[in-house]
N, C-alpha and C positions, 0 to 999 in steps of 0.2 A: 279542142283537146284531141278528138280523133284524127284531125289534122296534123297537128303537129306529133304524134304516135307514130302515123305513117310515114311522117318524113324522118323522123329519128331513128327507126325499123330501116328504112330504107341506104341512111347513109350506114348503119351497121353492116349489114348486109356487104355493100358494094366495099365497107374497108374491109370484111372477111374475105372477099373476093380477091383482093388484092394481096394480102397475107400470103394466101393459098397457094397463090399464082408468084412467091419469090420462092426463090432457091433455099433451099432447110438451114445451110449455110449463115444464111441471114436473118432469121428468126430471133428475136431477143432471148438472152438466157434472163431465164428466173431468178429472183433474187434466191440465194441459198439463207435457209430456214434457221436461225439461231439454236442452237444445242442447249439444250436446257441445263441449267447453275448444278456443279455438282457443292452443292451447300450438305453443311451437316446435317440437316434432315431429312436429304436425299443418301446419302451416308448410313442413317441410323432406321432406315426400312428396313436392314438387310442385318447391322451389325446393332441391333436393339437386345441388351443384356437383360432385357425382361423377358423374351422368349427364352423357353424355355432348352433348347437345343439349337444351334445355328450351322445349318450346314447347305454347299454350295457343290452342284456336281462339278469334278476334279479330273487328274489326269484319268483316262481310261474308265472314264466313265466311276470313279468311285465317289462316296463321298468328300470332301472335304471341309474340316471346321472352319467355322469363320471364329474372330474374337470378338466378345462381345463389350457391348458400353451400355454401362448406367445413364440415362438421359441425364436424371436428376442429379448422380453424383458429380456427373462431367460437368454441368451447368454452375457447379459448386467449386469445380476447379480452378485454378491459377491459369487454366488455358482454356477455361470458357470461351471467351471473345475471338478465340483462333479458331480458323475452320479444318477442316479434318487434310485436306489436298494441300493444304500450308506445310504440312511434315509428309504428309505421303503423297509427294506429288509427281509418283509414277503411276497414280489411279488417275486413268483416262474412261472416256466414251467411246465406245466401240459402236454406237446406238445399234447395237445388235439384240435379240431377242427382244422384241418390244421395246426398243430404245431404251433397253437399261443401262445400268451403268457398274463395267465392270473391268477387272485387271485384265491386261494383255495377258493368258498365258504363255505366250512363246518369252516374251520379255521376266527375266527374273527380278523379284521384289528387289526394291531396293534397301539398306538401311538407315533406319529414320538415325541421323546424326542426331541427340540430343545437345553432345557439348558442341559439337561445332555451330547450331544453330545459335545459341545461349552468346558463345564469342563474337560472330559475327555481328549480333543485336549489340552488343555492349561497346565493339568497336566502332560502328557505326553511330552509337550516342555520345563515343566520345567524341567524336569528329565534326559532332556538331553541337558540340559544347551542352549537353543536353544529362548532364553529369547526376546535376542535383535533380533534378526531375526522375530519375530513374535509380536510386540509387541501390534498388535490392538486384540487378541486374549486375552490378558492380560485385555483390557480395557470391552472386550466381557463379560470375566469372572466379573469381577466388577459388570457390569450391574444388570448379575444373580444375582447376590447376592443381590444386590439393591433391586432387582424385587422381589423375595424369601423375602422380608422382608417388601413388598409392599402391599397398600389394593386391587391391582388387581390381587395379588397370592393369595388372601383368596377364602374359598369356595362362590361360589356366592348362594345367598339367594331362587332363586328358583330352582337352580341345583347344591344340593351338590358335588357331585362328579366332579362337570367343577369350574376354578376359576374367578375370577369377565373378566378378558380377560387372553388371553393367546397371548406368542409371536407370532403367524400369525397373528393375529388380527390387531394388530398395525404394525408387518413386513410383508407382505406377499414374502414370504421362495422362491417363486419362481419369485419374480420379486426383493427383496429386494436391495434396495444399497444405501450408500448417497454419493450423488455428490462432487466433492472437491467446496470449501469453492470457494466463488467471483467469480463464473458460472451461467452464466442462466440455466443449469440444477438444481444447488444447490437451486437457488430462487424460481423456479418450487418446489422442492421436499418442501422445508420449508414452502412456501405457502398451500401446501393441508394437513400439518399436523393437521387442523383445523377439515376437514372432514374426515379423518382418526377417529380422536375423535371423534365426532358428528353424522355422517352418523348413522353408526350402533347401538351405544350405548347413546350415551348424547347428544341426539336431541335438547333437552328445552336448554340446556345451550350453543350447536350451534346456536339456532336462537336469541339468546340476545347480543350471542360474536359478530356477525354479522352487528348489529345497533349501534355498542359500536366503540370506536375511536381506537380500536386496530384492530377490525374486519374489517370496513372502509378502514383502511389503507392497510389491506390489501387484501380484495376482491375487492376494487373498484381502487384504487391505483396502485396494483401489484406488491408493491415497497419491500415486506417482512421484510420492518422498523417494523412495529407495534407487539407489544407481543405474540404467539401463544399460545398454549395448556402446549408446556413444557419448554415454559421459566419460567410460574408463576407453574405450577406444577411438573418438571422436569420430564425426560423420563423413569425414571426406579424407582426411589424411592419416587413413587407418596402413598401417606397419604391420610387419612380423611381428609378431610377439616374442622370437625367438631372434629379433637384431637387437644392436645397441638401441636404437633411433625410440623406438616402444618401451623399453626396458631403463630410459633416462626419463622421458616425460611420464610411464603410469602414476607415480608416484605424486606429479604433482595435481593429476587427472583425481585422484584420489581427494587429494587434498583441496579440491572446489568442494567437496563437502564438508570433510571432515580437517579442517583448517587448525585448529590446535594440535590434532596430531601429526600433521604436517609440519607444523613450527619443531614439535618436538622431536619428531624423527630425525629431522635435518641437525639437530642439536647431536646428533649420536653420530659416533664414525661412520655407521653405515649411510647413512645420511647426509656428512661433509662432503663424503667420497664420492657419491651420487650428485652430488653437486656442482663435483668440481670435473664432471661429465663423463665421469668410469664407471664402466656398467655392470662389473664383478663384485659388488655388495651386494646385500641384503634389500629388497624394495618390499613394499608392501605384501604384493601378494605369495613371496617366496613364504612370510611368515601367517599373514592372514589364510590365503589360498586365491586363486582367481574366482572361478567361476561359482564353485560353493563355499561361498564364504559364511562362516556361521559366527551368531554369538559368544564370547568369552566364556560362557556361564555354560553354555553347551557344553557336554562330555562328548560329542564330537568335534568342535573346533579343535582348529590345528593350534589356536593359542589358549587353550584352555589351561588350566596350572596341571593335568595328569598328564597334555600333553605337549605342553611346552620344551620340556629337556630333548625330547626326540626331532620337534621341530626343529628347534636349533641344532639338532647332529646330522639334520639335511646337507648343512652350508659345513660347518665346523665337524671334519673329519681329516684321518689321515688319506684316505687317494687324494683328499682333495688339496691338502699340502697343509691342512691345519690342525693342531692337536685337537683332540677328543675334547669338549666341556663339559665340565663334572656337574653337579647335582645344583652345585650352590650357582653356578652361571644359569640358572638356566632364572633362578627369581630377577634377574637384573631387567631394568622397569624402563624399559625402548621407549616407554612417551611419557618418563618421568615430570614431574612438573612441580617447581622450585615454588611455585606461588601458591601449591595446593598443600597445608602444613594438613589437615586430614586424612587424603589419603596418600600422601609421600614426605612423612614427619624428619626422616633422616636427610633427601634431598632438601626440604626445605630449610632447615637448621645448617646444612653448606652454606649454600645461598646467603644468609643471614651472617655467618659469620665470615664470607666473605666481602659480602658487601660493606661490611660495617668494617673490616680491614682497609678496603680501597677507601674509603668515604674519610676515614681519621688519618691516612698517610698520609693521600694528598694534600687534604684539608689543609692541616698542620703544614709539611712542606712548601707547599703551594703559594701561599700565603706567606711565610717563611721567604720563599724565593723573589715573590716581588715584593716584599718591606727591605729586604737586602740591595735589590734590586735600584729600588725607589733611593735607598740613602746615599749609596756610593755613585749614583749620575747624580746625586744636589751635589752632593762634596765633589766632582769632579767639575761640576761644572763653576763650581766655588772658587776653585784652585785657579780655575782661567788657564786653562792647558800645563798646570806646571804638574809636576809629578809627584805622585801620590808618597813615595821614598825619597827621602831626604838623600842628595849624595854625599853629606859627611857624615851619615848615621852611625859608621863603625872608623872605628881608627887605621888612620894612613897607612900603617904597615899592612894591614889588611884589605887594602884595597884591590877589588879586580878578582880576590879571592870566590871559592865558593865551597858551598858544604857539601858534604854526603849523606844523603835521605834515605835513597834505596839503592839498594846493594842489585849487580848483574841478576840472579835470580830472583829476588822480587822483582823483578821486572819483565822477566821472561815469564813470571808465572801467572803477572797482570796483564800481559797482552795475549798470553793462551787461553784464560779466563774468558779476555774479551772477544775474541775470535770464538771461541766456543758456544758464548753466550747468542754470538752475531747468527752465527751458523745455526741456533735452534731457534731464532727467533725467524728464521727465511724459512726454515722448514715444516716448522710448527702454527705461523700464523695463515699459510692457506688452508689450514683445515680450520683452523678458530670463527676463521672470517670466509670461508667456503664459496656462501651468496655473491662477492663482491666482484668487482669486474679483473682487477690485477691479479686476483687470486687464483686461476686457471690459467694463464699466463704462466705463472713463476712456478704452478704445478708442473707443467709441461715442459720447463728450461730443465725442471730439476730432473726430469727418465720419466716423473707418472709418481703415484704414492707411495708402492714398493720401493721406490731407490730413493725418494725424499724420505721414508721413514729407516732404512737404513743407515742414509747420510745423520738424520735424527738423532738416534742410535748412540753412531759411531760418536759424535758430535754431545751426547750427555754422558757419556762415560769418560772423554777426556774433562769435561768440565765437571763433573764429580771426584776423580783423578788429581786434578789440580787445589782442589776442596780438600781432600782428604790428607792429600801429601800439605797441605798447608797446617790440618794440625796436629801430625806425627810432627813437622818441625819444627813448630812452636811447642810442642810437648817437652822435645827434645833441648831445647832452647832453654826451655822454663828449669829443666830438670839440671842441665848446666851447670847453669849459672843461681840456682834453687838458694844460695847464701845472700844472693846480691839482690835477688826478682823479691819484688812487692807488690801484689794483689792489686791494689788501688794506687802504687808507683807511679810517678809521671811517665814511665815507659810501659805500661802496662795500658790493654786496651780495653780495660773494664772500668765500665762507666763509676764515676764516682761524684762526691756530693762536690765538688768544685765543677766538674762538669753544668749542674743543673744552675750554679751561680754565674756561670758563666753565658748559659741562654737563657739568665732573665738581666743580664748586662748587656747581651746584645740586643734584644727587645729595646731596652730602653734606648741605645744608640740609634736602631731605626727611626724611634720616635720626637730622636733630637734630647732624649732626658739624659745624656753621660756620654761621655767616651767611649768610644771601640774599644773593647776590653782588648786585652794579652793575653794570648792564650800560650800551653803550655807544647810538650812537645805533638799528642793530637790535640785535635777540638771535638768537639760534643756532638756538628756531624759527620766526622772522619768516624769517630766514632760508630757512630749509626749505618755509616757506609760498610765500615767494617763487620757488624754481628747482622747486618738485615740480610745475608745469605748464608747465614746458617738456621734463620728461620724459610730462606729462600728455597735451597737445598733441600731442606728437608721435607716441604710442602712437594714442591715440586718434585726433588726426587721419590719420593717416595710413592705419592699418586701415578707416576711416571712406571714404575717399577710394576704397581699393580696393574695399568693397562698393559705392558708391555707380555707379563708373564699373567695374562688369567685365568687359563689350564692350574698352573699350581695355588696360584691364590682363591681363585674359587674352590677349591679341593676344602678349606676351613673356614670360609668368608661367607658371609650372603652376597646376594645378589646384588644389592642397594649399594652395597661398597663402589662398586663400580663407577656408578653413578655420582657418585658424590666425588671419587677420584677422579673423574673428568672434570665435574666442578672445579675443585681444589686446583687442578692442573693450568687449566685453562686461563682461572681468573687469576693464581700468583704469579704464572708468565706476565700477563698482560702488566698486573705491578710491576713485576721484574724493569720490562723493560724501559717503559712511560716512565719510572724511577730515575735510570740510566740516563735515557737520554734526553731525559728534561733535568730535574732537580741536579744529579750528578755533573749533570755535563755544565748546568750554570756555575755550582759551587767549583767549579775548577778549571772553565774556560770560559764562559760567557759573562760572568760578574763584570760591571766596567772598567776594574783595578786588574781584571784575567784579561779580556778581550784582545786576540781573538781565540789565541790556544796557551798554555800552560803545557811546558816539555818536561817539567821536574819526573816525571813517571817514564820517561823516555829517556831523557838524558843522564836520570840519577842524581842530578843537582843543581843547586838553584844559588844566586849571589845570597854575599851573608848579608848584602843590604835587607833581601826581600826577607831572610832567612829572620833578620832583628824585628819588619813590620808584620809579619804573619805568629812567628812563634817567638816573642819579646820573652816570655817566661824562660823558655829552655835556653833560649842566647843568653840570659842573665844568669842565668845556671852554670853555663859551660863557662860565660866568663868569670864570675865569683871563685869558681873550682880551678879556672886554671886549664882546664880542657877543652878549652875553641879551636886554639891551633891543630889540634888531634887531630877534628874532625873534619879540617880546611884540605880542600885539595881546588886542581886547578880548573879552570873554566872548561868548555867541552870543546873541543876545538870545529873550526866553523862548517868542514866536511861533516859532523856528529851532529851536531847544532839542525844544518840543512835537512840530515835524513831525518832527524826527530822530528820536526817538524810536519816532512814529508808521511812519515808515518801516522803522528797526530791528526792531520788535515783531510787522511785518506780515511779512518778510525771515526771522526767525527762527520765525515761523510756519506761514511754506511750508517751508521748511527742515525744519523735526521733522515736518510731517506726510508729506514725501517720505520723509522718514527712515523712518519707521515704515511706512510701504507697502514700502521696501526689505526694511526686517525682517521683513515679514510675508511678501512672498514670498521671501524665501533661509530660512526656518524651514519655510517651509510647503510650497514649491515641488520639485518629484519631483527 
């Protein structure tokens, strides 16, 4: 062993000899020594939020703070598993001072991109198809873009360069997380998002949320029932409050809690309006408040009944271009509820007596229309294409002839009617049907609500107009001829007991038990056609009349009037029209003996063939008396014929496609 020491000793030696004796030049370099991991625990020696002060000498020798981290909190965070030089990865090794580890002062900090780090991650998972794996990374990206298009990404007013907040602000990056859903940590996290908001930035509108029934609920409560910061402002694509953009969705931000009164606001003009995306009505917090919002029962709330009338002359003033509202507008009931007969006895009693209107007209009609329906396709299809009038039914001298039904002015005054009618049904059903997709559309073809409620307006005055002048000259008429006219007369248009023998003969003809009856010179539903717009009229005029003027009618009305007048308005429109241009339009163009139009209301008149198979009674009349030739004048010639037509086909045109916008909003509509 001492042997082999000395010769181990020996060739040491002589290779050190040899070393010594090359040029410095050639000397091996050493390997260089690995730098030790800047890991977050080499990180959180310096920035450990458990000490108590943290500070680092700075320029000029002064101190400088460090920021501190919660080990424990961070460990608990969504970016636990990330290391600290992953977002600041301008902290370098200087291995200066004892090989610490610490920023370059000469180099300035950089800043930590939160969304752009978030992006990049998210585009990178989609790129490799890694979608569903990752899918809250998807809803991160959403956010950003939210936020990017939010008034807290704009530059803020006294430092351009920084914007109104930024994500720490509201996340702090090193503690951030939110708890899963129905967790006392979750109710913790949801509860302080109040002063998250408030602390730092929106002090004044913390200390109101505070004394306010949402605040209450939840500083005093702890219960995290009541509204916070981003239920009514959302988290990331928060608005002015003072644009359209804010001032369209609070309302419906509102109404994720309080959802019946949502339904019912929207039921109100302020409400339609708002929906149909104009942002000059009434929204929730104009009448509740925002930020201190108090209970009803409160003698503070702005909707208390002492101070209700004042609230409403916020909106409802002269600068503001609206008359004053008196005493009695001020009870009218904004989230009235038609199914609630306890506490809204008069709303609910509308309801009822409307419904039970639409339920027995159609019903009846309905029914009506396809038993009509059902018998004249058996009989036509009976006939084997032959025609339903006989062409020797009237005598040869009279052939080719035709009669006079309606005179040039009834006829000008039934297509002013109908044009009238047309025109409030385009104007009036985007507000009925508000939620629906067409219904902002046709708001916006019309100028906006202002010049559709104008058009409205102008459009029920002429059709009131044409109502009125119809019976000054039937008055006039009656007064006449007061030796000749008969109350229950076959020219008279009051129902009588031959009427009601006559629709239990046509029943039985539907059902194959009798004959087509004869009817005389009207029928039993010209009839009906005729008086159901003076119940029409007067529903809707008049409910009409009350919303239009409710400065003066609230002057001696309650409040609930109103309400009920929207009912009334609304629901005997929608009969109005469904009436029209269903039932109506069958009984006089669609039947299969009509198909496809009927011009007698166009043209004035109709051959004495069709003139003997529709009103057998009065033809039997005029000829027994000797008076058919009177009333024979000649066919309409075929320029007349064409346009009547042309105007029929265009009439019944608007007609089904109003129709079918109806249907689409009463099938579609909340």
């Amino acid at each position: 062993m001492r042997l082999a020491r000395s010769v181990l000793r020996a060739i040491f030696v002589c290779l050190t000899s040899v070393v010594l004796a090359l040029p410095a030049s050639a000397a091996p370099t050493p390997a260089p020594t690995a730098p030790p991991s800047l890991d977050n625990v080499t990180c959180l020696n310096c920035h450990d939020g458990k000490k108590s002060k943290l500070e680092v000498p700075g320029a000029e020798n002064k101190p400088r703070l460090l920021r501190g981290v919660a080990p424990d909190k961070y460990a608990q965070s969504v970016h636990a598993n990330m290391q600290c030089v992953a977002c600041h990865s301008d902290i370098i090794d200087l291995a200066d001072k004892g090989n610490a580890h610490v920023k370059n002062p000469a180099v300035a900090l950089k800043k930590v991109d939160c969304a752009g780090c978030h992006e990049e991650l998210w585009d990178q998972t989609v790129k490799r198809g890694k979608v569903t794996e990752r899918p809250r990374l998807g809803v991160v990206a959403k956010n950003i873009e939210a936020y990017r298009k939010s008034f807290h990404a704009r530059p803020n007013a006294d430092d351009k360069t920084q914007p109104n907040a930024k994500c720490d602000q509201c996340h702090d990056t090193h503690t951030f997380n939110v708890p899963p859903k129905n967790t006392p940590q979750h109710t913790q996290w949801r509860l302080s998002i109040p002063n998250v908001c408030g602390t730092s930035c929106h002090t004044e509108q913390l200390e109101s949320y505070l004394t306010s029934v949402h605040g209450q609920e939840n500083s005093k409560k702890m219960l995290a029932q009541g509204a916070v910061c981003s239920d009514c402002h959302t988290a990331h694509s928060i608005s002015s409050t003072s644009g359209d953009a804010f001032k369209l969705t609070v309302s419906s931000n509102c109404g994720n809690c309080h959802v019946d009164k949502l339904e019912s606001y929207k039921d109100t003009f302020h409400g339609q309006v708002s929906t149909l995306g104009y942002a000059y009505t009434a929204k929730c917090y104009n009448c509740h408040g925002s930020h201190q919002i108090l209970k009803v029962s409160d003698p503070k709330s702005m909707v208390h009944p002492d101070n209700r009338l004042k609230t409403c002359q916020t909106c409802h003033n002269a600068k503001k271009g609206l008359p004053d509202v008196p005493a009695g507008f001020a009870s009218y009931q904004p989230h009235g509820n038609a199914h609630d007969f306890n506490k809204y006895p008069q709303i609910w009693v509308a309801w009822q007596i409307m419904v039970q209107l639409l339920v027995g007209t159609f019903g009846f009609f309905w029914l009506h229309t396809a038993l009509w329906f059902y018998r004249e396709y058996k009989e036509r299809k009976e006939r084997a294409g032959q025609p339903h009038i006989k062409p020797d039914s009237v005598p040869a001298q009279f052939k080719g002839k035709h009669i006079q039904r309606f005179t040039p002015i009834w006829r000008i005054a039934h297509i002013t009617f109908a044009l009238s009618l047309m025109v409030l049904t385009l104007t009036g059903m985007p507000l009925f049907y508000s939620d629906v997709a067409w219904a902002p559309a046709i708001m916006r073809a019309l100028g906006g609500p202002h010049s559709a409620g104008v058009i409205h307006r102008v459009a029920a005055v002429v059709f009131a107009g044409v109502f009125f002048w119809h019976i000054i000259y039937m008055v006039m008429g009656i007064v006449r001829n007061r030796k000749t006219f008969k109350i229950l007369g076959p020219n008279s248009m009051v129902p009588n007991l031959q009427d009601g023998k006559d629709m239990l003969a046509m029943f039985q003809w539907f059902f194959g038990q009798g004959p087509r009856p004869k009817f005389d010179r009207w029928t039993y539903w010209e009839k009906f056609d005729y008086w159901a717009p003076f119940w029409g009229v007067t529903i809707i005029g008049g409910s009409g009349l009350i919303m239009w003027l409710p400065g003066f009618f609230g002057a001696f009305l309650p409040g609930w009037i109103f309400n009920v007048a929207a009912i009334f308005h609304g629901e005997e429109a929608f009969l109005a029209v469904v009436f029209l241009f269903t039932v109506h339009f069958f009984n006089n163009h669609f039947r299969p003996d009509k198909f496809p139009l009927e011009v007698v209301m166009f043209t004035g008149t109709f051959s004495l063939e069709e003139f003997k198979h529709d009103h057998g009674v009065e033809y039997q009349r005029l000829v027994d008396s000797g008076e058919l030739e009177k009333y024979l004048v000649d066919a309409p010639s075929p320029a007349k014929l064409a346009a009547s037509k042309v105007l029929g086909f265009t009439l019944i045109t608007i007609g089904l496609t109003l129709l079918t916008l109806v249907a689409i909003g009463f099938f579609t509509s909340h």
